[in-house]
PLY file of the C-alpha trace (Angstrom):
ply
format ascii 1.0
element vertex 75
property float x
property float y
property float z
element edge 74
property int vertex1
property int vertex2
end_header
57.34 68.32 144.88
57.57 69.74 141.35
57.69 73.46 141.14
59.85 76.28 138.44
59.82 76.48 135.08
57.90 73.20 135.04
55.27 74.33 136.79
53.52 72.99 140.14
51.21 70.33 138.78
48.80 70.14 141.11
46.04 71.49 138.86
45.96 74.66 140.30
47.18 77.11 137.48
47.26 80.44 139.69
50.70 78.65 141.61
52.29 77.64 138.15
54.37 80.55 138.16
56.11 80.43 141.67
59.55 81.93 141.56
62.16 80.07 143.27
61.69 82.93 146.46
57.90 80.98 146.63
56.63 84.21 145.06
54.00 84.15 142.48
54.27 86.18 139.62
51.44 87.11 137.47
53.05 88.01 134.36
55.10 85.52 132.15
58.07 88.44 132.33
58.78 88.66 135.97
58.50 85.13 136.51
61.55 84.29 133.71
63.20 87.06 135.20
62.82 85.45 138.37
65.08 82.56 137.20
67.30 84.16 134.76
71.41 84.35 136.10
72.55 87.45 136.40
74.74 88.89 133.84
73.65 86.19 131.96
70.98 87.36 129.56
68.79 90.64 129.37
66.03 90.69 131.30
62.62 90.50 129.38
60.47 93.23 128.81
56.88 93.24 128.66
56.70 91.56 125.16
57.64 88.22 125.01
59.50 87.76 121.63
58.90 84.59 119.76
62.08 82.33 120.25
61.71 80.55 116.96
62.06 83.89 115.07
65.77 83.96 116.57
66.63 80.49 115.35
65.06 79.71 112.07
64.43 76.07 111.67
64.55 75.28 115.03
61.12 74.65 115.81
61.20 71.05 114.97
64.04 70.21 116.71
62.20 72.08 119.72
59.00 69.97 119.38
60.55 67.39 119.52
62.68 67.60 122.50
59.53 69.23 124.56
57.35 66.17 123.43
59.53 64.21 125.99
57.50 65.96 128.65
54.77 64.35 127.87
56.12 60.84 127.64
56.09 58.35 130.55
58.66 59.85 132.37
56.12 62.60 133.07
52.91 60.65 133.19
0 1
1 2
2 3
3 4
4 5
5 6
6 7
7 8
8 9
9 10
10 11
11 12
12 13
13 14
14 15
15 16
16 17
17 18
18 19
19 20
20 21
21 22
22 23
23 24
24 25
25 26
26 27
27 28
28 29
29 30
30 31
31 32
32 33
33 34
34 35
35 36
36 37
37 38
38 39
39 40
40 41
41 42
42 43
43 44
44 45
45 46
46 47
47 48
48 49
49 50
50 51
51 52
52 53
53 54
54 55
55 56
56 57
57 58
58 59
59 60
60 61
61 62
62 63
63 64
64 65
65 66
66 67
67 68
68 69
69 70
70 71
71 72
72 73
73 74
């Protein structure tokens, strides 16, 4: 019952990038385009910049929120 930007989990990492159409994209690109609003943001180009190179700093604060995914909640 999970699927997007969390992936599918069933194990089976050639479905982790379904769009929310049910496509499958094979490239990391198409399938954030897939969910990005229009208008909203530029849509990504074949190199994937590094986020934490935008925000200086941020990558602890970043760790540490992701690390919730792999607490109970998501065990």
């Amino acid at each position: 019952q999970v699927r997007g930007l969390c992936g599918t989990f069933t194990g089976d990492q050639r479905d982790e990038f379904t769009t929310p159409e049910g496509d499958v994209e094979l490239g990391v690109a198409a399938f954030a385009n897939a969910f990005r609003a229009a208008g909203a943001c530029p849509a990504l180009g074949p190199g994937i910049p590094d986020p934490c190179h935008g925000f200086p700093g941020s990558r602890e604060r970043a760790e540490a929120a992701c690390a919730v995914l792999l607490g109970p909640a998501f065990q």
